[in-house]
PyMOL CGO cylinders between C-alpha atoms (Angstrom):
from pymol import cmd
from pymol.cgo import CYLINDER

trace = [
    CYLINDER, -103.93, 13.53, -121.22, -102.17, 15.59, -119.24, 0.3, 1, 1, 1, 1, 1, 1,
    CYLINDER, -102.17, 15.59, -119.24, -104.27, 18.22, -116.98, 0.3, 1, 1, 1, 1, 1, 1,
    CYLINDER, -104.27, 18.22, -116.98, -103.31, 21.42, -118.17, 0.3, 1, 1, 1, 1, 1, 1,
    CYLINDER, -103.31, 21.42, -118.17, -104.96, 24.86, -116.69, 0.3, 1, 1, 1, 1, 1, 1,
    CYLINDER, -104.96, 24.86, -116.69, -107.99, 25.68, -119.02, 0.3, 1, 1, 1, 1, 1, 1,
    CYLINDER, -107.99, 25.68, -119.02, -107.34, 29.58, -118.92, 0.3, 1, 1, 1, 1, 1, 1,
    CYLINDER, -107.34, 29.58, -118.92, -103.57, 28.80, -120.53, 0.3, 1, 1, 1, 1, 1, 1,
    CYLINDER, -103.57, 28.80, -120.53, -104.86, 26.61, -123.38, 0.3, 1, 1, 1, 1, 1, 1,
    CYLINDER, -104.86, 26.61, -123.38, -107.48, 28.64, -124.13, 0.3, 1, 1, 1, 1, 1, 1,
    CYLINDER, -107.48, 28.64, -124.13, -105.28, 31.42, -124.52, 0.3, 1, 1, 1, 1, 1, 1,
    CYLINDER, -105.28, 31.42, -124.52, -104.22, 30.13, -128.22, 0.3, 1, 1, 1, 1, 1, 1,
    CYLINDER, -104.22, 30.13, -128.22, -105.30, 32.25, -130.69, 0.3, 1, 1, 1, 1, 1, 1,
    CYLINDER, -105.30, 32.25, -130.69, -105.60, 28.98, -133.03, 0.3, 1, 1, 1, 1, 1, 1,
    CYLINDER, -105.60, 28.98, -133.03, -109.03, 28.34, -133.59, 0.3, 1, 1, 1, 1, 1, 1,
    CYLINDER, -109.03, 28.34, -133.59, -110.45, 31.38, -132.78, 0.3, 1, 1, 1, 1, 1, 1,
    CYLINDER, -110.45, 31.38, -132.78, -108.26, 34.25, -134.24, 0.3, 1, 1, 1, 1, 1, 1,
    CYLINDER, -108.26, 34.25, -134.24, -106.62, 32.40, -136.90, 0.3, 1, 1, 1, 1, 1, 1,
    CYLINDER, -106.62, 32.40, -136.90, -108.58, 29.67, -138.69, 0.3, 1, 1, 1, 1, 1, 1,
    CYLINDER, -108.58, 29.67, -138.69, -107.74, 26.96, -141.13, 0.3, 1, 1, 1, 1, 1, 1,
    CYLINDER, -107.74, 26.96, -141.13, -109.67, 29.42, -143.66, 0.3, 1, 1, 1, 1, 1, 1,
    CYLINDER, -109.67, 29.42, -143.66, -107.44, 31.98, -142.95, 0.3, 1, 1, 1, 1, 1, 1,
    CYLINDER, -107.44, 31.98, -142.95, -104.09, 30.22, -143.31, 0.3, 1, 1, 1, 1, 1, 1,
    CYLINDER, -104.09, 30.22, -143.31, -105.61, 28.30, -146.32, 0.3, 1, 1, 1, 1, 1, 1,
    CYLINDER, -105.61, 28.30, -146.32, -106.28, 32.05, -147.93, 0.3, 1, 1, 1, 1, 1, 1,
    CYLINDER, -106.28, 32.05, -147.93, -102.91, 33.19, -147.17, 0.3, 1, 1, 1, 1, 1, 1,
    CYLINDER, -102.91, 33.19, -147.17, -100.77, 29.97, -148.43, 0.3, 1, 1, 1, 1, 1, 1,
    CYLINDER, -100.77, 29.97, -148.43, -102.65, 29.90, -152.06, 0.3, 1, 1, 1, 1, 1, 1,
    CYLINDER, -102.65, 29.90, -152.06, -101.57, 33.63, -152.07, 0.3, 1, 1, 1, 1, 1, 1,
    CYLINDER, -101.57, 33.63, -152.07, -98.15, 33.14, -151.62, 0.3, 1, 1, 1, 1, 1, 1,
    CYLINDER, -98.15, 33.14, -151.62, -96.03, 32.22, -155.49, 0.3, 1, 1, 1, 1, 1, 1,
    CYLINDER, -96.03, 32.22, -155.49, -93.62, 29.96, -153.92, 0.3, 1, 1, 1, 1, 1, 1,
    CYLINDER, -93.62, 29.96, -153.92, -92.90, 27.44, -151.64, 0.3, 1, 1, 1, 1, 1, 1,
    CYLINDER, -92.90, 27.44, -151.64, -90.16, 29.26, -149.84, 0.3, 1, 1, 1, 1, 1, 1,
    CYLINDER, -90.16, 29.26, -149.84, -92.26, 31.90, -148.97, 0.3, 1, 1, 1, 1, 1, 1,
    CYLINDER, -92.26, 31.90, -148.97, -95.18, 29.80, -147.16, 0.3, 1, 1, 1, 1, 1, 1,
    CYLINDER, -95.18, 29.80, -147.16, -92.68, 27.80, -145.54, 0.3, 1, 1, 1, 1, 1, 1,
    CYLINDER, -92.68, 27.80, -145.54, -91.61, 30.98, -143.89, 0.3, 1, 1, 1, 1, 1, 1,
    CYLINDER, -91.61, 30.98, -143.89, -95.71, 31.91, -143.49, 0.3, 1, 1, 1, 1, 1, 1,
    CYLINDER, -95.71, 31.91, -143.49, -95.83, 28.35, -141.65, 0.3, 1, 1, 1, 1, 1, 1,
    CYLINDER, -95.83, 28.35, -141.65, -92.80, 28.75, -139.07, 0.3, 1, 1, 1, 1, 1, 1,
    CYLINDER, -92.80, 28.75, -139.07, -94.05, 32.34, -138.70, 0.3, 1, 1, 1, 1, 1, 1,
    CYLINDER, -94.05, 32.34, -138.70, -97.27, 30.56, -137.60, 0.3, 1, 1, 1, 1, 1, 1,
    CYLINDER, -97.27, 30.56, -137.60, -95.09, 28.43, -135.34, 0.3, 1, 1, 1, 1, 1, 1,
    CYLINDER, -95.09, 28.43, -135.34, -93.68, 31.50, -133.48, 0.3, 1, 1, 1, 1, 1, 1,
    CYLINDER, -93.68, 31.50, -133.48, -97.48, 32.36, -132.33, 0.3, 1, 1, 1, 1, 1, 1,
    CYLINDER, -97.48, 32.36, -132.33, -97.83, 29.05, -131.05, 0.3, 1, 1, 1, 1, 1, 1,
    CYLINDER, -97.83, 29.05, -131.05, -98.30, 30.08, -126.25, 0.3, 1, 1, 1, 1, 1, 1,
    CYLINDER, -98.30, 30.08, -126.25, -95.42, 28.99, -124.60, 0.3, 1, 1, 1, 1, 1, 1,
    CYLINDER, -95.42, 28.99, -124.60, -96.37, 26.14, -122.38, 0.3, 1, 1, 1, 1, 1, 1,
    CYLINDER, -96.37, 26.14, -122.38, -94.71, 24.84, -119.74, 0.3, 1, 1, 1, 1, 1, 1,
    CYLINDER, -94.71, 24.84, -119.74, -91.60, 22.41, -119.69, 0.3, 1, 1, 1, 1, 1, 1,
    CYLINDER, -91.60, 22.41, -119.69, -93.57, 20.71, -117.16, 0.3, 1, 1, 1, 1, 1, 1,
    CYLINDER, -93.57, 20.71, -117.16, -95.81, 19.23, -120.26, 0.3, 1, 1, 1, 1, 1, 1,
    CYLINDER, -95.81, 19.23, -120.26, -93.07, 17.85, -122.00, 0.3, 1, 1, 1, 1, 1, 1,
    CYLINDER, -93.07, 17.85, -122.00, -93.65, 14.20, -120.64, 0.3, 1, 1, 1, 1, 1, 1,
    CYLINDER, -93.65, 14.20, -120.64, -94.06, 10.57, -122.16, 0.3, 1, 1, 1, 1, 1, 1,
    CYLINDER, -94.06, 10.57, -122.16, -97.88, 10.69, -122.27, 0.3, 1, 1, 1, 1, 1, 1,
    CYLINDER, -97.88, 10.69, -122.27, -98.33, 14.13, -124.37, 0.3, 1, 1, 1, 1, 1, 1,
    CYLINDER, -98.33, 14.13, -124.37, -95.33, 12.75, -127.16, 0.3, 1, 1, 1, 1, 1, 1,
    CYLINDER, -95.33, 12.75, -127.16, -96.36, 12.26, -130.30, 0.3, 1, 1, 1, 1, 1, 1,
    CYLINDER, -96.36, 12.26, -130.30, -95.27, 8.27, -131.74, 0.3, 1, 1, 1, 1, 1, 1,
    CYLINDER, -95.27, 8.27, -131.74, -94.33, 8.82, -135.23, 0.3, 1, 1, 1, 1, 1, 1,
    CYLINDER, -94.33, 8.82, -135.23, -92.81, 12.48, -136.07, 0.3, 1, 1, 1, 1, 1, 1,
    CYLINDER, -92.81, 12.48, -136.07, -89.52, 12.82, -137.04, 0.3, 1, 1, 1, 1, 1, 1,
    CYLINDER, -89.52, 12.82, -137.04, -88.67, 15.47, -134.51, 0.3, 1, 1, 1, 1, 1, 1,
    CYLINDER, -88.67, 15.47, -134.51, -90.41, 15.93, -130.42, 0.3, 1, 1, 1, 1, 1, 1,
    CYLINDER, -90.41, 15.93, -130.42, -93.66, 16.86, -130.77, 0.3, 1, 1, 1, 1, 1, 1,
    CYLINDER, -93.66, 16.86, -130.77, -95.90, 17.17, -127.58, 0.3, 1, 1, 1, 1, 1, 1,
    CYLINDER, -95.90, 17.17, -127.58, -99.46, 17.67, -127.66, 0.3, 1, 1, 1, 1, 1, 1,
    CYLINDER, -99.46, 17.67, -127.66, -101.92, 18.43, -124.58, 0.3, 1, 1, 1, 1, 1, 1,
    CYLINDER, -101.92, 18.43, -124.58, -105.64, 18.66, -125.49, 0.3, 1, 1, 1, 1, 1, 1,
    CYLINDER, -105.64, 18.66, -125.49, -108.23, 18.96, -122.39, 0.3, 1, 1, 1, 1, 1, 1,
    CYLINDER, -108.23, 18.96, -122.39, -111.59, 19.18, -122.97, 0.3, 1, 1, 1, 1, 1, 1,
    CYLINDER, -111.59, 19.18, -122.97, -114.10, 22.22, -121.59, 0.3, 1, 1, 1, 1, 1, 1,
    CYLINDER, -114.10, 22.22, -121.59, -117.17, 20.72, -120.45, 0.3, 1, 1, 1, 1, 1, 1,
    CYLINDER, -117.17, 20.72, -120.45, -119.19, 23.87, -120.05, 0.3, 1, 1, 1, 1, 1, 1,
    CYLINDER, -119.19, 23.87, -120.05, -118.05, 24.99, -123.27, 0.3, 1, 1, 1, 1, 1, 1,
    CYLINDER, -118.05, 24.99, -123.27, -117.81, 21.66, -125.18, 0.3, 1, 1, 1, 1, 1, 1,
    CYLINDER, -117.81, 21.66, -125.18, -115.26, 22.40, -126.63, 0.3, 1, 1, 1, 1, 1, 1,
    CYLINDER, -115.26, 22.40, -126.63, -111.26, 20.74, -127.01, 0.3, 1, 1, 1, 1, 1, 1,
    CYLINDER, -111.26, 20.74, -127.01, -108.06, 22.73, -126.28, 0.3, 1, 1, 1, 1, 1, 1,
    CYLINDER, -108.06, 22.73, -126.28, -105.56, 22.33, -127.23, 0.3, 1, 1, 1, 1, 1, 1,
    CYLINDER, -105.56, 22.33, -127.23, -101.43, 22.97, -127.17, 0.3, 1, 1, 1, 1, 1, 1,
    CYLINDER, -101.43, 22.97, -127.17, -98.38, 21.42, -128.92, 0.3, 1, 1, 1, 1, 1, 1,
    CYLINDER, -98.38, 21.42, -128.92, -95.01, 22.45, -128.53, 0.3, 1, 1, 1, 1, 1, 1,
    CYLINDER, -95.01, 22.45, -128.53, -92.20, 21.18, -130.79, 0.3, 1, 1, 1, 1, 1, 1,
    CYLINDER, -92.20, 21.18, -130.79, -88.23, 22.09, -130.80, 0.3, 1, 1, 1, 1, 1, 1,
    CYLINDER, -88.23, 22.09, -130.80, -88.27, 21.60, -134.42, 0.3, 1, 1, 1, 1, 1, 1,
    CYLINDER, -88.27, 21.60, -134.42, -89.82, 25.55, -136.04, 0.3, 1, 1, 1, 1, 1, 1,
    CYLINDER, -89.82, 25.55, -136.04, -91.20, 24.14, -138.87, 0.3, 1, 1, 1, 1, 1, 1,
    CYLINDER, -91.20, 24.14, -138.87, -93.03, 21.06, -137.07, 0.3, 1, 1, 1, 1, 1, 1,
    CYLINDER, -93.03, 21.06, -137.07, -94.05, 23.95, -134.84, 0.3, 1, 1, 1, 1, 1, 1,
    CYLINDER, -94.05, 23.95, -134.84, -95.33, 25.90, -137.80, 0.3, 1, 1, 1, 1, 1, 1,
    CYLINDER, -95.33, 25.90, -137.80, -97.53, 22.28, -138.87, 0.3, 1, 1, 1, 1, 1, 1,
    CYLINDER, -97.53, 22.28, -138.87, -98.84, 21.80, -135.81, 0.3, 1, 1, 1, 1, 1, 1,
    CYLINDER, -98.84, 21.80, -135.81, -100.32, 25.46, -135.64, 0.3, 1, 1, 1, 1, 1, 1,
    CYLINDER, -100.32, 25.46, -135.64, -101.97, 24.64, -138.91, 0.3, 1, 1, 1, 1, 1, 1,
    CYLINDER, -101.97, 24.64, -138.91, -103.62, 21.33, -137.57, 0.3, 1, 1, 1, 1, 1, 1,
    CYLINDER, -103.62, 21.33, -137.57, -104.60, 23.73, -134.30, 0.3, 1, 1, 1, 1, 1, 1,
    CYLINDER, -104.60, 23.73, -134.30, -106.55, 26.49, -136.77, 0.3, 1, 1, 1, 1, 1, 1,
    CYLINDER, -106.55, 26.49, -136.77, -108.59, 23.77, -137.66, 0.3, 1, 1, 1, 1, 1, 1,
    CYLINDER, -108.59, 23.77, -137.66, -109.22, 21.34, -134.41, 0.3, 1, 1, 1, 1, 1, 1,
    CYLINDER, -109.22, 21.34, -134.41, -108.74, 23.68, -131.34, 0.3, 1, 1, 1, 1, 1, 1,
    CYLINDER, -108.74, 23.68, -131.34, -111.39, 25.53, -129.60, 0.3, 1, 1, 1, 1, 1, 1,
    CYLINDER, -111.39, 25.53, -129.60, -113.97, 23.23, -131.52, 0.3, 1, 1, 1, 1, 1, 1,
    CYLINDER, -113.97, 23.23, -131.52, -116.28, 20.90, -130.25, 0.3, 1, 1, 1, 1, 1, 1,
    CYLINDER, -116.28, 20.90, -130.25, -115.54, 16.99, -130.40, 0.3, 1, 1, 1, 1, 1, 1,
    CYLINDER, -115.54, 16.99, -130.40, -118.26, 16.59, -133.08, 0.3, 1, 1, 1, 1, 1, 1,
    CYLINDER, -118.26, 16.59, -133.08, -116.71, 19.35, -135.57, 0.3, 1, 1, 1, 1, 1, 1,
    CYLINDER, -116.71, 19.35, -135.57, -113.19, 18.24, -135.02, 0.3, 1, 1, 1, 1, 1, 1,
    CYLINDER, -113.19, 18.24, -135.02, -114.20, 14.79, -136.13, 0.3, 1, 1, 1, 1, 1, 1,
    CYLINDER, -114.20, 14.79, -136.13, -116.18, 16.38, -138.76, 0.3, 1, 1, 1, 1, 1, 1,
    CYLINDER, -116.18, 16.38, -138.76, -113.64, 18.40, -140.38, 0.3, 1, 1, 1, 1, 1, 1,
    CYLINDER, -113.64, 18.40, -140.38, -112.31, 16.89, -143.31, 0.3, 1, 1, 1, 1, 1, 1,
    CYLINDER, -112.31, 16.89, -143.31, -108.44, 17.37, -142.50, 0.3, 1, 1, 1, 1, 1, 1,
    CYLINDER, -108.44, 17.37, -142.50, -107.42, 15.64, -145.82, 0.3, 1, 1, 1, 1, 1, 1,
    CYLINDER, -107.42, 15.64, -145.82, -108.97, 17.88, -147.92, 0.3, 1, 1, 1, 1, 1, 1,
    CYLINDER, -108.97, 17.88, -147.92, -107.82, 20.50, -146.03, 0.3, 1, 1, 1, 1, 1, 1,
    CYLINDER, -107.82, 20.50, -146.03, -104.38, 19.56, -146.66, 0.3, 1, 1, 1, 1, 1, 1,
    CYLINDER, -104.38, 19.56, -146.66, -104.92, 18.93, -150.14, 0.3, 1, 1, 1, 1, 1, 1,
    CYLINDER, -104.92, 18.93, -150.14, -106.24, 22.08, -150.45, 0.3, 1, 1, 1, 1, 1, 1,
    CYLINDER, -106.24, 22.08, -150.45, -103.33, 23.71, -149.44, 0.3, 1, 1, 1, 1, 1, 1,
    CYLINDER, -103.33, 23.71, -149.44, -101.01, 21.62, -151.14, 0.3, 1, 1, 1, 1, 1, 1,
    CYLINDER, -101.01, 21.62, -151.14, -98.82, 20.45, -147.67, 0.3, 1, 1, 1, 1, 1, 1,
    CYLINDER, -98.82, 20.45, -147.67, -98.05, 16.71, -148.38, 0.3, 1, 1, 1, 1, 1, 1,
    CYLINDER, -98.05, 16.71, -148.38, -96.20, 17.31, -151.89, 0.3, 1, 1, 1, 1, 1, 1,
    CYLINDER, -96.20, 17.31, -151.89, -93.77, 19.38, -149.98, 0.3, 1, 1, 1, 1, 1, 1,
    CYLINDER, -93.77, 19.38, -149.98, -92.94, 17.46, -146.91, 0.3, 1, 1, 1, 1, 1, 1,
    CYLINDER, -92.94, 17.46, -146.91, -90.65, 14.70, -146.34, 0.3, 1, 1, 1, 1, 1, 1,
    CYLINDER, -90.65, 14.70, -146.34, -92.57, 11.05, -145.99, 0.3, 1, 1, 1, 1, 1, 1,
    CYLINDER, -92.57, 11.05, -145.99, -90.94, 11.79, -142.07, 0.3, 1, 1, 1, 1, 1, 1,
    CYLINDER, -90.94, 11.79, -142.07, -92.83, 15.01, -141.71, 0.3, 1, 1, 1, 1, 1, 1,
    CYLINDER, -92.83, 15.01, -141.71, -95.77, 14.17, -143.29, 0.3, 1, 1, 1, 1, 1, 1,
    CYLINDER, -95.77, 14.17, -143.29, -95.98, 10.75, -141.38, 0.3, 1, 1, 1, 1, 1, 1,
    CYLINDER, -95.98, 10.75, -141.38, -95.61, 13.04, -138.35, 0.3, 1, 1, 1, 1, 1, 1,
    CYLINDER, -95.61, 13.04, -138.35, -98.61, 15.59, -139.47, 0.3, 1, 1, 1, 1, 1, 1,
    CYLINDER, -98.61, 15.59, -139.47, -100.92, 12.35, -139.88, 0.3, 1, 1, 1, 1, 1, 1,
    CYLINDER, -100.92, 12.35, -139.88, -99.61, 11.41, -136.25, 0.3, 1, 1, 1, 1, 1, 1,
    CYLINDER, -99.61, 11.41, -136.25, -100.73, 14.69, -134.56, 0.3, 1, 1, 1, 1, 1, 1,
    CYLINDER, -100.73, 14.69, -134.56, -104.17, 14.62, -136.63, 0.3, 1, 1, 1, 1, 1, 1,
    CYLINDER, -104.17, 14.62, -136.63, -104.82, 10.41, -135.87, 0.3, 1, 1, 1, 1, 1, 1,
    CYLINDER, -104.82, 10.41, -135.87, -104.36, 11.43, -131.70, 0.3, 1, 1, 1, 1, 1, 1,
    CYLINDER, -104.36, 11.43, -131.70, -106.67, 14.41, -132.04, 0.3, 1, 1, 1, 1, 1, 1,
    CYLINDER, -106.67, 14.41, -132.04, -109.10, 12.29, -133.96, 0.3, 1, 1, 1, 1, 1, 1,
    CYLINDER, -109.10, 12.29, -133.96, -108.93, 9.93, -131.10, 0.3, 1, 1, 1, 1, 1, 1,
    CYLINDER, -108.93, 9.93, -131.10, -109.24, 12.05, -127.87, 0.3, 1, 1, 1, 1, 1, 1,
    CYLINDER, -109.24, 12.05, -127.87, -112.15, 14.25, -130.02, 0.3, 1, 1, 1, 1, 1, 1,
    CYLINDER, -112.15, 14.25, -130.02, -113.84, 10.68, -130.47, 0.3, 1, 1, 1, 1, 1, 1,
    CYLINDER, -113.84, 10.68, -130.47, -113.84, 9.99, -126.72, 0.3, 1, 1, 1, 1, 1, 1,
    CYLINDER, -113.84, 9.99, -126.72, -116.11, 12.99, -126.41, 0.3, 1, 1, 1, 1, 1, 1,
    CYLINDER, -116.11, 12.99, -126.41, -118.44, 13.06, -128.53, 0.3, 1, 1, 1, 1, 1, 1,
]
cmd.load_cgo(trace, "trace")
């Protein structure tokens, strides 16, 4: 993991602001799927601008179709993981925001806790992503598993 400034990634307003709740109340309100795809890379678009300087080999994601990078440091005082993913791709951008209202600003423990799958079943994601995507999506989730497992 890449060292990122604490203040930047805690600046998200994933996890705090918006939470998986939240973005699971507005998606079963939409009718159709064109309209929460536009919810999702609206979502996307509120993702902080980090740094190009973050953009290296150790924060890619293996395994999504398009560049996804993902920085996640860990606030001792707080106990608590933050977290930031950038993406070129707006809808991947959009995903990853989703998997952030759930896993960022939360402590190792209730990151590992959080039953993701339902959560996406919930919402209905997989049935409407390419295998590529969704392959991607369980990508992003299996590394923040991992570094949330480390800490707790």
């Amino acid at each position: 993991m890449t060292k990122l400034s604490i203040v930047s990634l805690s600046e998200s307003p994933f996890g705090s602001e918006i939470k998986s709740g939240d973005i699971k109340d507005t998606l079963i309100f939409f009718d159709d799927w064109e309209d929460r795809y536009r919810y999702i890379i609206d979502l996307g678009k509120e993702l902080p601008t980090v740094p190009v300087s973050y953009r290296i080999d150790e924060n890619l994601i293996v395994g999504c179709q398009s560049q996804v990078w993902l920085a996640c440091e860990y606030d001792e005082i707080n106990n608590m993981l933050l977290m930031a993913v950038d993406s070129e791709a707006q809808i991947v951008k959009g995903l990853a925001a989703i998997v952030l209202s759930a896993f960022n600003k939360r402590t190792p423990q209730a990151v590992t806790d959080f039953n993701i799958d339902a959560f996406f079943t919930d919402i209905d994601l997989f049935s409407h992503l390419s295998s590529m995507r969704g392959n991607g999506l369980r990508a992003m989730v299996k590394k923040i598993l991992h570094i949330a497992k480390q800490y707790s």
